[in-house]
Structures are given as C-alpha cells and as structure tokens.
C-alpha positions as a LaTeX table, in Angstrom:
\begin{tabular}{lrrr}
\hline
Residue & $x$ (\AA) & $y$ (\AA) & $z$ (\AA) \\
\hline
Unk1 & $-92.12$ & 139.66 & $-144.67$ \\
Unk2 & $-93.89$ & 142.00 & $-146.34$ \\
Unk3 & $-92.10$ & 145.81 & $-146.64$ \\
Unk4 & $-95.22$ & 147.49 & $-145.51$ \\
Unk5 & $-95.48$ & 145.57 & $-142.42$ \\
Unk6 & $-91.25$ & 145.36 & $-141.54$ \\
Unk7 & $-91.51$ & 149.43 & $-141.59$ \\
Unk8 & $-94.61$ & 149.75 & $-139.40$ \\
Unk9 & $-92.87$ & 147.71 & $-136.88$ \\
Unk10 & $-89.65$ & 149.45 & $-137.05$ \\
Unk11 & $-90.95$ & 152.07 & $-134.77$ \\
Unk12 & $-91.25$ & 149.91 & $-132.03$ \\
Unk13 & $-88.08$ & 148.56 & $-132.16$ \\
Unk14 & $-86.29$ & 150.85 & $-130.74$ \\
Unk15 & $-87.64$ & 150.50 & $-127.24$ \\
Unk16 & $-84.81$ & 149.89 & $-124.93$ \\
Unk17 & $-84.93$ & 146.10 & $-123.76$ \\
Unk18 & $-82.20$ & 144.08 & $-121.24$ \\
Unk19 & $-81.10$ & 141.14 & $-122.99$ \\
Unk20 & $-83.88$ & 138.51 & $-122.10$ \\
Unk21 & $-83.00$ & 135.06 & $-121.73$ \\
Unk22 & $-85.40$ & 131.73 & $-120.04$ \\
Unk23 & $-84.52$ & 131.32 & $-116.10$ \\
Unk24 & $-84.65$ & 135.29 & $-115.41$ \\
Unk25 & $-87.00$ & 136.37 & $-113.27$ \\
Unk26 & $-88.28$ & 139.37 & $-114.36$ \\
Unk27 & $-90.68$ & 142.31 & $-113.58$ \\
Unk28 & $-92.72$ & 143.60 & $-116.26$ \\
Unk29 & $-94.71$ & 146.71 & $-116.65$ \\
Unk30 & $-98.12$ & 146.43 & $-118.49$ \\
Unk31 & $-100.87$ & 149.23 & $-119.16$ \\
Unk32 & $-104.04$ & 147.92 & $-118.28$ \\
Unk33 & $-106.95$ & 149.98 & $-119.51$ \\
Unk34 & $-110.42$ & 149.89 & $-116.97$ \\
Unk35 & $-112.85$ & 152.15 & $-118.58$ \\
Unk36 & $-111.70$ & 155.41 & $-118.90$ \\
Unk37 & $-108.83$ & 154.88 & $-116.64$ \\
Unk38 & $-105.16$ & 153.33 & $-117.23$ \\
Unk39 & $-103.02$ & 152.36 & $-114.89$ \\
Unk40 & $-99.77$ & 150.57 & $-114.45$ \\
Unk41 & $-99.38$ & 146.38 & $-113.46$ \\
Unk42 & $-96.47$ & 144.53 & $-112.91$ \\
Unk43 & $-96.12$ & 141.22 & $-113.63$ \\
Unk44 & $-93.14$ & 139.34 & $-111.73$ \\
Unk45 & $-92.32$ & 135.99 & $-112.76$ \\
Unk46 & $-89.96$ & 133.41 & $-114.30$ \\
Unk47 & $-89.32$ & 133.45 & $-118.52$ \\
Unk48 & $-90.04$ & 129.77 & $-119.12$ \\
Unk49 & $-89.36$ & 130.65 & $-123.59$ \\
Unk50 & $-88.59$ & 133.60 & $-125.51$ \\
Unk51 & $-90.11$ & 132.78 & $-129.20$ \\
Unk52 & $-90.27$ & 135.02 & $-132.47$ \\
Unk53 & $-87.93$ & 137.40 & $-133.81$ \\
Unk54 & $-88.34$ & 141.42 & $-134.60$ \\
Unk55 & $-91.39$ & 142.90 & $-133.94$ \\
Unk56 & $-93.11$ & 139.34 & $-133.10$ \\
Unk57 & $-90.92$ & 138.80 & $-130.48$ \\
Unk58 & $-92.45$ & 137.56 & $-127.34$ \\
Unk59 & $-92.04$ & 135.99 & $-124.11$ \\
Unk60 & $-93.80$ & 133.41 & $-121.73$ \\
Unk61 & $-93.64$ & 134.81 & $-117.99$ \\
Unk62 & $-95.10$ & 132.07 & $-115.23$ \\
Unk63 & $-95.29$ & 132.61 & $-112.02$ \\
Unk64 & $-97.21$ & 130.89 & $-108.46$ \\
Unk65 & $-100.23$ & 133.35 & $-107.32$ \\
Unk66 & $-102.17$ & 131.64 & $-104.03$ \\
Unk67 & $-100.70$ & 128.26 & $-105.40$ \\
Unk68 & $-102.06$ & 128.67 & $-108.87$ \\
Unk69 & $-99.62$ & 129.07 & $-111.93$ \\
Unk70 & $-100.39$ & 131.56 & $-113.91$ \\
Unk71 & $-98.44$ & 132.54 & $-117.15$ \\
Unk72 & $-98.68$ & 135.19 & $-119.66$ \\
Unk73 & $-97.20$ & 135.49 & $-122.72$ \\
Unk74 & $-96.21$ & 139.59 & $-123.47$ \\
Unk75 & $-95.12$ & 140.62 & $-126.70$ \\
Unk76 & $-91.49$ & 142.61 & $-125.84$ \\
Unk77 & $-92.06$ & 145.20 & $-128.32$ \\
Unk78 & $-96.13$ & 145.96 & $-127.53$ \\
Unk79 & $-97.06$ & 149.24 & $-126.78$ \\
Unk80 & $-98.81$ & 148.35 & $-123.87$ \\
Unk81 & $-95.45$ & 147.22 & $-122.22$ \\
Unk82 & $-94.16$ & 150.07 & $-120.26$ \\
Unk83 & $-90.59$ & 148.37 & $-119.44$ \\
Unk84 & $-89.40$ & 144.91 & $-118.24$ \\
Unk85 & $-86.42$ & 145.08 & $-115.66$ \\
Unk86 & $-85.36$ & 142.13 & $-114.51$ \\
Unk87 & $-84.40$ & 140.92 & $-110.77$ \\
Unk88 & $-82.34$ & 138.26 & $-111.30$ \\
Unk89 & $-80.38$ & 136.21 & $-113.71$ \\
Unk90 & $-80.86$ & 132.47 & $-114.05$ \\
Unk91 & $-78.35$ & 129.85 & $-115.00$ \\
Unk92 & $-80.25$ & 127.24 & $-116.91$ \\
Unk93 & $-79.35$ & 124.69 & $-118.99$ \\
Unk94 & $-81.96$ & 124.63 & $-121.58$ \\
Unk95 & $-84.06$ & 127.25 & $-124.03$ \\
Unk96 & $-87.53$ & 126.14 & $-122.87$ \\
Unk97 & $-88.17$ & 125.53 & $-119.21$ \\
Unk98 & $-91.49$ & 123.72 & $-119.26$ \\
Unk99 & $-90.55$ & 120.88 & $-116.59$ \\
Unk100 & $-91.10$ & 123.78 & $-114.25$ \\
Unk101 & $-94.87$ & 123.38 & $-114.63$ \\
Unk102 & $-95.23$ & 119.88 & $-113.07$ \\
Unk103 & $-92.68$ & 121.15 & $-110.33$ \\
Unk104 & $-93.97$ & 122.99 & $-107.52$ \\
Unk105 & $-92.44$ & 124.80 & $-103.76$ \\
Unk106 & $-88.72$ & 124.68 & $-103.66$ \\
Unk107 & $-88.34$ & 122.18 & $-106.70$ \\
Unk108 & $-89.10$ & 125.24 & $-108.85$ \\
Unk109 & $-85.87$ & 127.53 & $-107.72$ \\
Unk110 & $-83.44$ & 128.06 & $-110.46$ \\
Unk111 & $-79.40$ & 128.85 & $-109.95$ \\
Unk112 & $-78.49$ & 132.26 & $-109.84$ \\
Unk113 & $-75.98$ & 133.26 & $-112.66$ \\
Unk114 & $-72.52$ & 134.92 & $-111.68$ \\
Unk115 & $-71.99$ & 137.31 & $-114.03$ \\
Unk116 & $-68.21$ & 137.90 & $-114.49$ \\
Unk117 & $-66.74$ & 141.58 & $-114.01$ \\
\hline
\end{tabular}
C-alpha cells in the first residue's frame, strides 16, 4: 500500500472496537446526515463476514425488518460509525454465514457462546 494512504488511515485506527467475529449480533451506531441535521441510527443485526484488513476493514450486518432481509455492509473504522457494541456472542462454525439467507423464522437462531471466566 502506498505510504501516503497507510498514514492517512492511521488516524482512524485507533477507534476503540470489541473484537468482531461472524454469528455476533451486534448493535451499531451510524451518523446519518438529513439536510442540515445529523442524528444517530442503530443498526442491530447478525455479522454474516468480516472482510479486509486495516483501514478497509469492514463488516456485513443482516438482519429481518417486516420479513424483509436487509444487510449492510459498514466499514469498522468509518467516521460515520459512532460505536458498535455487541449483544451477544455467537458460536458458529464457519467464517461466512451466508446459508442464513435462504433460512428464515427460528431456522435462523445461532448458539450462544459461553465465554469461559
């Protein structure tokens, strides 16, 4: 990468992040601009793939709104997201969860993991 662009992005980095993994459901914080005014949105759903590394990082968030899927894909490290907390861990077996698009209702639920003191 070039050495202009790795020390533009460097400022970014340093946003505080949980560690992020596919089967967490998580709530994410976006600034949506309307006009002149900016508010606040969250986002709650299921991380079906992270992809990208450094400041190119991103992740695909799906989740069921008045039976519709709808994902979005956030870049972690974008301005515009405030903060991504998440709500609970899943315990999945695989890094890319797209079988839960055909899957719909109660086939969609994903194990919750135990996380060991």
């Amino acid at each position: 990468m070039n050495p202009t662009v790795e020390s533009l992005g460097k400022e970014y980095l340093n946003k505080e992040l949980p560690q992020l993994n596919p089967g967490d459901t998580v709530k994410v914080f976006v600034r949506i601009v309307e006009g002149n005014k900016e508010r606040t949105q969250a986002f709650e759903g299921t991380i079906l793939k992270k992809r990208g590394s450094g400041v190119g990082k991103t992740i695909t968030v799906r989740k069921i709104f008045q039976g519709v899927g709808v994902e979005r894909v956030f870049p972690v490290y974008s301005p515009r997201v405030e903060k991504i907390s998440i709500v609970r861990r899943g315990d999945v077996k695989r890094a890319k969860l797209y079988y839960l698009r055909e899957r719909s209702g109660k086939a969609t639920r994903i194990r919750e993991k135990i996380e060991k003191n």
